[in-house]
C-alpha positions in Angstrom: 0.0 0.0 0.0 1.2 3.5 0.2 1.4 3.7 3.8 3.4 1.9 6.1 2.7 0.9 9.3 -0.7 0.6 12.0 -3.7 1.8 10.2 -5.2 2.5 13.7 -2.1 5.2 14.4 -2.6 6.5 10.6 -4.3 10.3 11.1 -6.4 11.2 8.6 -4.9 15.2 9.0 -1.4 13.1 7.2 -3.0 10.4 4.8 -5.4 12.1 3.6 -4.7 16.0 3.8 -7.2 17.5 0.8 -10.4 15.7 2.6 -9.2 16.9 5.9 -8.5 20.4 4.6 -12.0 20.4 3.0 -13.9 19.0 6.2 -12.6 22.2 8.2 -13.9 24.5 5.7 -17.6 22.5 5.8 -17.3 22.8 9.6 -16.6 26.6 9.8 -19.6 27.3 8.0 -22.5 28.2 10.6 -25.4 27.2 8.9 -23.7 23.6 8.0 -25.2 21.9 11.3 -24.5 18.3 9.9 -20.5 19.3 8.9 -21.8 17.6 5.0 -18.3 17.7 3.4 -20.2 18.8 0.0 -20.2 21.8 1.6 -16.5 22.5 1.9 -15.9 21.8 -0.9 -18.4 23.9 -2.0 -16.5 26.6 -0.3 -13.6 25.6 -1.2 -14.3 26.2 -5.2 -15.8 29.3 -4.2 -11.8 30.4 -2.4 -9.9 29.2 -5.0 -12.0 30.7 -8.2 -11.5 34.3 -6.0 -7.8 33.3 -5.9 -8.0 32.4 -9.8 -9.3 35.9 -10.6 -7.2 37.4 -8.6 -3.9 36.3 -9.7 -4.8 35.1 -13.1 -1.7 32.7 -15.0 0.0 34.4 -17.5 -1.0 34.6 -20.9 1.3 32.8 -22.9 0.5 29.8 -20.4 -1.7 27.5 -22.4 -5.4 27.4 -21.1 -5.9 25.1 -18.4 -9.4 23.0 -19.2 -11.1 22.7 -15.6 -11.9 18.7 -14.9 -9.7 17.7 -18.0 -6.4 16.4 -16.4 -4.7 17.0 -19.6 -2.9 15.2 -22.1 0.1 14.8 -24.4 0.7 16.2 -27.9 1.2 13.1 -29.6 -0.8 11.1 -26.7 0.6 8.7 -23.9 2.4 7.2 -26.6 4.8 9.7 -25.4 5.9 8.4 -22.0 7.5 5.5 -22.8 9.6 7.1 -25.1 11.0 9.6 -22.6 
């Protein structure tokens, strides 16, 4: 697996730091009374499309397609080649 050791010692704060990160935010909202994780990450999106706008890439940066994890020019084809 990728950790080692007692899965009973394992924090979720170190294996699993995006989810954790995201549960805090759901948990810091008031009106979240049930702490539904959908919500921070909800939130979440909201904080990092202000961040987006306010520090936008540069322009000769090629346009990064939101839930596309991109791809190769002349496919994955490509790898074992390097």
């Amino acid at each position: 697996g990728v950790y080692a050791g007692d899965p009973n010692t394992l924090s979720m704060k170190a294996a699993l730091s995006k989810i954790n990160r995201i549960e805090r935010y759901a948990y810091n909202i008031d009106w979240n009374k049930f702490g539904a994780i959908f919500y921070g990450g909800l939130a979440r999106q909201v904080e990092l499309t202000k961040e987006r706008k306010a520090d936008p890439p540069k322009p000769e940066w090629v346009e990064f397609e939101y839930g596309n994890p991109g791809s190769f020019r002349e496919g994955l084809s490509t790898l074992p080649k390097a």
